[in-house]
C-alpha positions as CSV (number, residue, x, y, z in Angstrom):
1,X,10.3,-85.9,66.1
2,X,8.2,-83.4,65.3
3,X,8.4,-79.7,66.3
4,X,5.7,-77.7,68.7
5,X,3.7,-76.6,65.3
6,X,3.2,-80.3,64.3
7,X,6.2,-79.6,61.4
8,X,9.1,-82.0,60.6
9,X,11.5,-79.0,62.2
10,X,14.1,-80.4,60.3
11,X,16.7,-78.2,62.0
12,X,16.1,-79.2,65.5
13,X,19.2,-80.8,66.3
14,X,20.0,-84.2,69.2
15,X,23.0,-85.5,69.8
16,X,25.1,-88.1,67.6
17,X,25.1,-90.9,70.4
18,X,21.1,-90.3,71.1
19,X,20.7,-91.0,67.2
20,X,22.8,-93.6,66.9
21,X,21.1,-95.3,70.3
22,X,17.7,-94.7,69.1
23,X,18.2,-95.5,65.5
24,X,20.1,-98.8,66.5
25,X,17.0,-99.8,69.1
26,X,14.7,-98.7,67.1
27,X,15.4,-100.7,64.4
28,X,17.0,-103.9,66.3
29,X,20.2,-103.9,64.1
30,X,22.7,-104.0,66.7
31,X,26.1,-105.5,65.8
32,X,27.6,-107.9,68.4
33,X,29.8,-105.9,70.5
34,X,33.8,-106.7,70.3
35,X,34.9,-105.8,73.0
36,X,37.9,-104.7,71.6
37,X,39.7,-101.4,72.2
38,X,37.4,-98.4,71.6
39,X,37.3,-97.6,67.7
40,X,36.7,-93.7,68.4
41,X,39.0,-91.7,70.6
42,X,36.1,-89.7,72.2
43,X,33.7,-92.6,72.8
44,X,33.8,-94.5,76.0
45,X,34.0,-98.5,76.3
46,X,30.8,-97.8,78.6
47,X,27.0,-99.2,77.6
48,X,26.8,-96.7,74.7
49,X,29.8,-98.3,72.7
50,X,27.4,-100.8,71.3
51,X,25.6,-98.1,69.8
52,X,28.1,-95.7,68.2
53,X,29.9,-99.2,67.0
54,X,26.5,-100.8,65.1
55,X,25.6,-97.7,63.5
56,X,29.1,-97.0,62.1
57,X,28.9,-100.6,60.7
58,X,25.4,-101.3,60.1
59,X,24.5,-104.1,57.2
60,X,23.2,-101.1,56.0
61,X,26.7,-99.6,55.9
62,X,28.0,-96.3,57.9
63,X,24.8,-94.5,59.2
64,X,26.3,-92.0,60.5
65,X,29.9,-91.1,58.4
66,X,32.4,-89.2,60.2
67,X,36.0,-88.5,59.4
68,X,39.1,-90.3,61.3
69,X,39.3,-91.0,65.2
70,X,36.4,-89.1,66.7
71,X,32.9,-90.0,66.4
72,X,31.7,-87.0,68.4
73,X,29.0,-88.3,70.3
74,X,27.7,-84.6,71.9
75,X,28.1,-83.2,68.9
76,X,24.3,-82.1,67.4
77,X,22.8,-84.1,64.7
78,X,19.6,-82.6,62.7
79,X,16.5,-84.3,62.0
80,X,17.3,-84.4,58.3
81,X,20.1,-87.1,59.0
82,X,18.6,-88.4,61.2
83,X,15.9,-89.1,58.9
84,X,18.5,-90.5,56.3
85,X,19.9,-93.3,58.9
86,X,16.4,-94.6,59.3
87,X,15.7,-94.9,56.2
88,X,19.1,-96.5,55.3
89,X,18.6,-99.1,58.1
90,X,15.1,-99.9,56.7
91,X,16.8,-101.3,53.5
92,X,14.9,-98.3,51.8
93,X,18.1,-95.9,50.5
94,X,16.5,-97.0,46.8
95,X,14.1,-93.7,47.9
96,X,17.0,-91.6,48.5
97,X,18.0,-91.2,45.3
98,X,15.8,-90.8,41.1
């Protein structure tokens, strides 16, 4: 995650479905699938449903908040928010705020 210059380049942006697939991975906190009807409208019940579905309900709570029936999984994500849902699924939010 770090830009050409060796910076944090926290306004290089990635999708919301690679961030929610790497952050889930990445920190092995995938919720059992359902297999129910897709939650989100724009989000396939393909391989990647696992993903969007455990980082919207993490133990850690929503990762990655998003208003009503769209997740928006193409939609960019920057590195800054990124950044915030790792942190959050470490258990170390106490950080986030004095």
């Amino acid at each position: 995650m770090t830009a050409r210059s060796g910076g944090f380049g926290a306004k290089r942006t990635v999708t919301r479905l690679d961030v929610a697939r790497a952050v889930m991975l990445g920190s092995g906190a995938l919720v059992p699938h359902t297999y129910r009807l897709a939650f989100f409208l724009d989000v396939p019940a393909d391989d990647n449903a696992v993903f969007v579905e455990s980082v919207v309900n993490s133990p850690s709570g929503n990762l990655m908040p998003t208003a009503g029936l769209y997740f928006n999984p193409q939609d960019a994500c920057d590195r800054m928010t990124v950044a915030i849902a790792v942190v959050k699924v470490l258990g170390l939010s106490r950080w986030l705020s004095p």
